[in-house]
C-alpha positions as CSV (number, residue, x, y, z in Angstrom):
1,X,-30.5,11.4,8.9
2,X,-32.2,13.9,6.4
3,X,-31.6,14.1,3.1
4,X,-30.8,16.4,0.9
5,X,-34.0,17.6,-1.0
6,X,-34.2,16.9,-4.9
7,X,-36.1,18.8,-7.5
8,X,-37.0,17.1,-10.5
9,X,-39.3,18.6,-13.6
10,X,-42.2,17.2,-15.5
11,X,-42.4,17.8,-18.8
12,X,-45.3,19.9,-20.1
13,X,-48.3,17.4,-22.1
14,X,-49.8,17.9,-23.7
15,X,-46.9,19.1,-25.1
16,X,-46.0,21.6,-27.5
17,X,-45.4,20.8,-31.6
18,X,-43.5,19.5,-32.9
19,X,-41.9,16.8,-30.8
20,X,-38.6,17.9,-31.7
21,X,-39.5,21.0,-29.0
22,X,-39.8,18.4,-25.6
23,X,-36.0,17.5,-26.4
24,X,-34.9,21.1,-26.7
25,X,-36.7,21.7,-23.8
26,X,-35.1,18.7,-21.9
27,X,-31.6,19.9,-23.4
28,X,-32.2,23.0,-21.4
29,X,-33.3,21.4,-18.3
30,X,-30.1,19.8,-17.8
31,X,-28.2,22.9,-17.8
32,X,-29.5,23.4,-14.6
33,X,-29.3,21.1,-11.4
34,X,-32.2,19.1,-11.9
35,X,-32.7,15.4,-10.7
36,X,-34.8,13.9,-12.7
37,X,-37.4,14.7,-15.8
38,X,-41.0,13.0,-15.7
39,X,-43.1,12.7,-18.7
40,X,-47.2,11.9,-18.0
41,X,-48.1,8.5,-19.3
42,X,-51.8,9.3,-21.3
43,X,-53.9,8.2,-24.1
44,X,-55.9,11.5,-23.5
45,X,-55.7,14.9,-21.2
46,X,-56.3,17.6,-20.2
47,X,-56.9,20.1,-21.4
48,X,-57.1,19.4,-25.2
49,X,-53.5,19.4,-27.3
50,X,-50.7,17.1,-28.8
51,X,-50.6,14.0,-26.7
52,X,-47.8,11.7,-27.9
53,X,-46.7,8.0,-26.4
54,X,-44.5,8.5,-23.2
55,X,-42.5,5.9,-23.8
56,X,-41.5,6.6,-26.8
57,X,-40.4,9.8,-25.9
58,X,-38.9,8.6,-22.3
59,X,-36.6,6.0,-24.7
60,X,-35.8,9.1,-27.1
61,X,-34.8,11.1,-24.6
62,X,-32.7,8.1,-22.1
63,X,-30.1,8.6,-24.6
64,X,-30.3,12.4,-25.4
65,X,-29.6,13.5,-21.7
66,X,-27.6,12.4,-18.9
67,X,-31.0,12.9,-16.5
68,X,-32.8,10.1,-15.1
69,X,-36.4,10.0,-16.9
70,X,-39.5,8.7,-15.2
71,X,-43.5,8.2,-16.0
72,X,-45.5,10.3,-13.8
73,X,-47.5,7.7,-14.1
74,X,-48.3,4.9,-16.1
75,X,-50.9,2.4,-15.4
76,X,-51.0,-1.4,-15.4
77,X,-54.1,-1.9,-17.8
78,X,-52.5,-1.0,-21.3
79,X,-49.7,-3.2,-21.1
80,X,-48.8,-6.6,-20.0
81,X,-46.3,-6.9,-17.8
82,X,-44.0,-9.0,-19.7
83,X,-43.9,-6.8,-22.5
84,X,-43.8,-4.2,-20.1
85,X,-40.8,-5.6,-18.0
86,X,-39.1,-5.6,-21.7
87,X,-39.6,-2.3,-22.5
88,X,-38.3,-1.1,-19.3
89,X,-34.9,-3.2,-19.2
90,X,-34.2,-2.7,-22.5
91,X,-34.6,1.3,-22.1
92,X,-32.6,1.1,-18.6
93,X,-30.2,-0.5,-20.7
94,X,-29.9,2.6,-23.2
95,X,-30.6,4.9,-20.5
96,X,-27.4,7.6,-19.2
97,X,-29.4,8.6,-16.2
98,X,-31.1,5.5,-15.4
99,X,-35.1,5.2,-15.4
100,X,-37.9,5.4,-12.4
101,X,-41.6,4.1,-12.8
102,X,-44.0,5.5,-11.7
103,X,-47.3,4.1,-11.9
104,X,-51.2,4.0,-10.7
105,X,-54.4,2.3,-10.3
106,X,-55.5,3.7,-13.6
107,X,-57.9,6.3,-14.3
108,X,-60.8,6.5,-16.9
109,X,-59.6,8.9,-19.4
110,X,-57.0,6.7,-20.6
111,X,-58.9,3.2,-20.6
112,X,-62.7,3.9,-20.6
113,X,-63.0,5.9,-24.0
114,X,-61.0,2.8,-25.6
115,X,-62.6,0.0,-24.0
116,X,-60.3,-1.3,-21.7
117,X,-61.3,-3.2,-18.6
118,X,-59.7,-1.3,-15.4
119,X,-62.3,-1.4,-12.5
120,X,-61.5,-5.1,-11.3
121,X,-59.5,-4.5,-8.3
122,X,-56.7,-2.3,-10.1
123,X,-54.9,-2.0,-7.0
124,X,-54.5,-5.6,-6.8
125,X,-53.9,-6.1,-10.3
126,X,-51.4,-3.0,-9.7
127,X,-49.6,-4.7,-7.3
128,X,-49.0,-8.0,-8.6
129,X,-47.9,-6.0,-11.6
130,X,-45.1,-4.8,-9.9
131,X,-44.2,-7.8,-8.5
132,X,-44.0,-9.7,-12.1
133,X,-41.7,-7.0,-13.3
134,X,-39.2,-7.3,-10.2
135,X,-39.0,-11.5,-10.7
136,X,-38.7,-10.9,-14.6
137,X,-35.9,-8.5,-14.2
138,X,-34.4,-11.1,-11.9
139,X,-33.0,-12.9,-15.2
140,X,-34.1,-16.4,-13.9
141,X,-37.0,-18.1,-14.8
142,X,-39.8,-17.8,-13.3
143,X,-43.5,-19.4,-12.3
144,X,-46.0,-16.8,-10.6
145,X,-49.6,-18.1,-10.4
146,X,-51.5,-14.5,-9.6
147,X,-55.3,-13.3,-9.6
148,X,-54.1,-11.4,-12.9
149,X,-51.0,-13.1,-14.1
150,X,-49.7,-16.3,-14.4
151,X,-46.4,-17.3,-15.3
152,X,-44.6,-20.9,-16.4
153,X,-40.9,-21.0,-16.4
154,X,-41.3,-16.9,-17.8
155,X,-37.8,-15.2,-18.2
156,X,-36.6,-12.7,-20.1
157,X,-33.2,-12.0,-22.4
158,X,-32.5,-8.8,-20.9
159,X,-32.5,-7.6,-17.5
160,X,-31.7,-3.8,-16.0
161,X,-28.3,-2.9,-15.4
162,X,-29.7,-1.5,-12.0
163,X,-32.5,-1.1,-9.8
164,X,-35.5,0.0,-11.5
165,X,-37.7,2.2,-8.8
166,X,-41.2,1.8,-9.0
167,X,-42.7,5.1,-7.6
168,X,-46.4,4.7,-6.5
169,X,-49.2,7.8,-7.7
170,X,-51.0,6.9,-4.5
171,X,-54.3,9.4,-4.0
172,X,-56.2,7.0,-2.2
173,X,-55.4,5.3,1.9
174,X,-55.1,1.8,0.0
175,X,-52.7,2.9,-2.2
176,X,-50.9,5.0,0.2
177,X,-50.3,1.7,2.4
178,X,-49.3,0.0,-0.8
179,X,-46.6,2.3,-1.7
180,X,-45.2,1.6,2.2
181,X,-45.5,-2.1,1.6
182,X,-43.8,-2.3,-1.8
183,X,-42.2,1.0,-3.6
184,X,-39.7,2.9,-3.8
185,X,-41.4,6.2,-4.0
186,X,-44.7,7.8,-3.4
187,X,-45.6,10.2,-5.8
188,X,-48.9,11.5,-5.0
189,X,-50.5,14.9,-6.7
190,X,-52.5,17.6,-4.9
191,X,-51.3,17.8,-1.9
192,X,-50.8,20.6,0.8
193,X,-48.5,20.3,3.6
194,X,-51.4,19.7,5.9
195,X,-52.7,17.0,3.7
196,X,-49.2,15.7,2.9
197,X,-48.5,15.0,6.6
198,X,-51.4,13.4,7.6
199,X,-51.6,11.5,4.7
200,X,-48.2,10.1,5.1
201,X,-49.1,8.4,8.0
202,X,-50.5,5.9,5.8
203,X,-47.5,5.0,4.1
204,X,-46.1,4.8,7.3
205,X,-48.4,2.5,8.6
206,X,-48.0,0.4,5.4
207,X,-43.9,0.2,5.6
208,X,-44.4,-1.3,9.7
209,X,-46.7,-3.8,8.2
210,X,-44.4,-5.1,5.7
211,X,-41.3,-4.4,8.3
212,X,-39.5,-1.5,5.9
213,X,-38.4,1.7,7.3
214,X,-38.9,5.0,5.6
215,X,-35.9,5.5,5.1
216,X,-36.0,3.3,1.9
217,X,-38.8,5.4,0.1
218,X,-38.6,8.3,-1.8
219,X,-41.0,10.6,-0.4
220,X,-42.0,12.6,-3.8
221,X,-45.1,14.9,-4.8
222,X,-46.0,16.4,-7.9
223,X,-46.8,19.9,-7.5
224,X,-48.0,22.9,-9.3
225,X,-45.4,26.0,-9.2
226,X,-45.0,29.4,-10.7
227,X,-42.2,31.8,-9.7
228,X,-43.8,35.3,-10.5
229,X,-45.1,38.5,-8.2
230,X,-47.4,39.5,-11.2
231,X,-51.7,38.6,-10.1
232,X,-53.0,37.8,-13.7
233,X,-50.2,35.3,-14.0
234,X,-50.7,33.6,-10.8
235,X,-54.6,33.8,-11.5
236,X,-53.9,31.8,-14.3
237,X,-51.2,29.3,-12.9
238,X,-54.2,29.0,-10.2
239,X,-56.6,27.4,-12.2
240,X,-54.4,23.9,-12.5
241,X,-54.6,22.9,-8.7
242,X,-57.9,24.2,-9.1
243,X,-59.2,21.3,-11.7
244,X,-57.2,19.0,-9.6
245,X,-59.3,20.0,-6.1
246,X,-62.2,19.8,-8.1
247,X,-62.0,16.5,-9.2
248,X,-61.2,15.8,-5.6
249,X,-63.4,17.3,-2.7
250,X,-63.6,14.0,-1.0
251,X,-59.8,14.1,-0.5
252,X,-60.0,17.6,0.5
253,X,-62.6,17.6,3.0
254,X,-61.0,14.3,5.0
255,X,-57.8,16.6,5.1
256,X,-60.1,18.9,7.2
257,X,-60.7,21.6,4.4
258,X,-64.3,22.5,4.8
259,X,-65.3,22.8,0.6
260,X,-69.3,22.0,-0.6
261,X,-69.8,23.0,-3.9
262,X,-73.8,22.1,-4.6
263,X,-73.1,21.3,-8.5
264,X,-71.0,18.2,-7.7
265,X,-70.2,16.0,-5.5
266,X,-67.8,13.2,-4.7
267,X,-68.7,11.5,-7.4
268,X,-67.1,14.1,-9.4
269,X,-63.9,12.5,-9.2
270,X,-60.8,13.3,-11.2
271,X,-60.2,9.8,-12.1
272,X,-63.4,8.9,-13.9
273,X,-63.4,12.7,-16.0
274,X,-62.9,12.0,-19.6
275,X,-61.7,15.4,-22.0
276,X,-64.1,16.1,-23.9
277,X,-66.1,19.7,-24.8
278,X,-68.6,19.4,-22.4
279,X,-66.8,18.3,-19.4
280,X,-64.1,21.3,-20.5
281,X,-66.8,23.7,-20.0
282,X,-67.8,22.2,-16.6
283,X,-64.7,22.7,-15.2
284,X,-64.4,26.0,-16.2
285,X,-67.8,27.0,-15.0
286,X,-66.8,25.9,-11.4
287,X,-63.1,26.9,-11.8
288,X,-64.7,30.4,-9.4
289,X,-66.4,28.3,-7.0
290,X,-62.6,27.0,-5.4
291,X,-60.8,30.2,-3.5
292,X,-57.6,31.6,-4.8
293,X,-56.2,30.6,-1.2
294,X,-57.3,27.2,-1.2
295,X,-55.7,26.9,-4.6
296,X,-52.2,28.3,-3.0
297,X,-52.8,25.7,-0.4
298,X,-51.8,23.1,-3.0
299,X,-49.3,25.1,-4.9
300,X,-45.7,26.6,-5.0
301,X,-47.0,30.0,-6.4
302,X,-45.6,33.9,-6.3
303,X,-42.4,35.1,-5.5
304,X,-39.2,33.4,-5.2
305,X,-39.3,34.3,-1.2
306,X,-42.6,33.4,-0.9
307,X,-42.1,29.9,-3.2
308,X,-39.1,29.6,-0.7
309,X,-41.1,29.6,2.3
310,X,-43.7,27.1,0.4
311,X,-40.7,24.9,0.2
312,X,-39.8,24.7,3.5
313,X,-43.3,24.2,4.7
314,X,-43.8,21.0,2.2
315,X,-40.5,19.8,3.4
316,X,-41.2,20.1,7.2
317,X,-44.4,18.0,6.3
318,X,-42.2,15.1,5.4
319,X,-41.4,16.1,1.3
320,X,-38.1,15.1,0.2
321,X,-38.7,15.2,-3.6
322,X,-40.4,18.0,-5.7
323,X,-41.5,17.3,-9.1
324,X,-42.6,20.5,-10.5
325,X,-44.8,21.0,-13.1
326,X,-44.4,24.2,-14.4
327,X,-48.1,26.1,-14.9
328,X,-46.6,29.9,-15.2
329,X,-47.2,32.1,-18.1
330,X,-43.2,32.5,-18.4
331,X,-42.4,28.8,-17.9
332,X,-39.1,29.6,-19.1
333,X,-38.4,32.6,-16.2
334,X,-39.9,30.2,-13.4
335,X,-37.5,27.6,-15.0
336,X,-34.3,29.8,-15.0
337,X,-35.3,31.0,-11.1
338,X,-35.7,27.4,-9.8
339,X,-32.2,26.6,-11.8
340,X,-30.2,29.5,-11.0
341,X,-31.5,30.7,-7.4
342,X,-34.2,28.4,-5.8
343,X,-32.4,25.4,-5.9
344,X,-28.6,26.0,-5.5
345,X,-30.3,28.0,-2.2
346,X,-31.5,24.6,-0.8
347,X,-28.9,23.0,-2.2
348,X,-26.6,25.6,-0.3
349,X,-28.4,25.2,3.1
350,X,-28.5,21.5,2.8
């Protein structure tokens, strides 16, 4: 049976100042018939700006909006997952949406800069991450003796009300068959619909392992969009996907996209880039070297027909959950169209 499709927002970081301006902004989001909000889980971003703790914010804002909130993503290298498993139930608890995780293998920006060890199997230490939380929220007590973590009679004094989705940022095959093995959602970034279907078949293959269906994940993607007809604004919403396919021609090329740029290679990989002045400028000096249509490839950009179409393209591929992150020079416009138009039209045809 399909489902009905869902449109969820992340919210801009780094994000604008003072704080006080992400809850107006969230206030406003909820006018509208939105699913979710996500908020990015960093220590440091792109590009440069006001980066504040997400999870702070995500428990500020669990009791400011009826919305479920969500990390798009956290990692399991800053936190233990006790203390983790804590913070989670006790904002579930608070929350008048309910709360989704969403979380990935880590990336160097956030840990490298601040000396914290993330390159020993993180996708293993990912996973039994996960795993702790789930028998934690159980409420009993519980003895896990992991690669990672151990626990001895462990239990905590507070356990969700609900189910707490963990939603896997999987970019890489091993994650992807992860995320069918174990999540609730798979929440990958820079994708097309070309790339989106073939790489599906990995979570696929990964939910037949592990005996699951389908049916009981949440097939997400994070995606760049701008609703406008005007060129100098989508030049400029362009240049997001744009950092993201540069920091992943590996990905792109096993999708079948045919991209050399001679300046870089695969080791010029989005997950190891840490902000900083120099490699700023780098990006922007091979911004050029990735076609405007590429760029679109990866995108829900132009006009409401054409963003429409875009749409229906991602969700023939197998997409049943956009969260948009909105790049346009008139966020609020793009906002208003997706809340008042593009949305109550899939909603309608649904």
């Amino acid at each position: 049976m399909k489902r009905e499709l869902k449109f969820s927002m992340l919210l801009p970081f780094p994000a604008p100042e003072p704080i006080e301006r992400l809850f107006k902004l969230a206030e406003r989001m909820q006018s509208y018939p939105i699913d979710s909000l996500w908020l990015p889980d960093h220590l440091l971003m792109y590009p440069k700006g006001y980066c504040p703790d997400a999870w702070s914010v995500i428990s500020a804002l669990a009791v400011k909006t009826h919305l479920r909130i969500g990390s798009g993503v956290t990692c399991p290298h800053r936190r233990h997952p006790a203390v983790f498993a804590q913070m989670a139930a006790t904002i579930e608890n608070m929350a008048r949406g309910g709360l989704a995780i969403g979380i990935g293998a880590g990336e160097a920006m956030n840990l490298d800069p601040f000396g914290i060890e993330w390159r020993n199997k993180p996708v293993k230490k990912m996973a039994e991450f996960i795993e702790v939380c789930r028998l934690l929220w159980s409420g009993e007590k519980v003895s896990y003796d992991g690669e990672f973590y151990r626990l001895k009679n462990a239990y905590l004094q507070i356990k969700p009300r609900s189910k707490i989705p963990f939603y896997i940022g999987a970019n890489g095959r091993k994650t992807r068959f992860l995320t069918g093995m174990i999540a609730d959602g798979w929440i990958p970034l820079a994708e097309s619909p070309k790339t989106y279907a073939k790489n599906l078949e990995d979570v696929r293959e990964g939910a037949k392992k592990a005996g699951r269906s389908l049916e009981e994940i949440d097939m997400a993607l994070q995606i760049y969009t701008a609703v406008t007809d005007k060129e100098d604004e989508l030049n400029f919403a362009r240049m997001f996907p744009i950092v993201m396919l540069l920091g992943g021609l590996k990905k792109l090329r096993e999708g079948g996209y045919k991209v050399e740029i001679e300046e870089i290679g695969d080791e010029f990989y989005f997950k190891e880039l840490i902000p900083g002045e120099d490699t700023e400028n780098k990006l922007m000096e091979l911004i050029p070297k990735i076609p405007y249509e590429l760029a679109d490839e990866f995108a829900i950009m132009g006009s409401r027909d054409e963003c429409i179409e875009r749409i229906e393209e991602f969700a023939k591929a197998g997409v049943e959950h956009f969260i948009l992150i909105n790049v346009g020079r008139n966020p609020k416009e793009t906002l208003r169209l997706y809340g008042e138009d593009i949305i109550p039209y899939f909603r309608e045809i649904g």
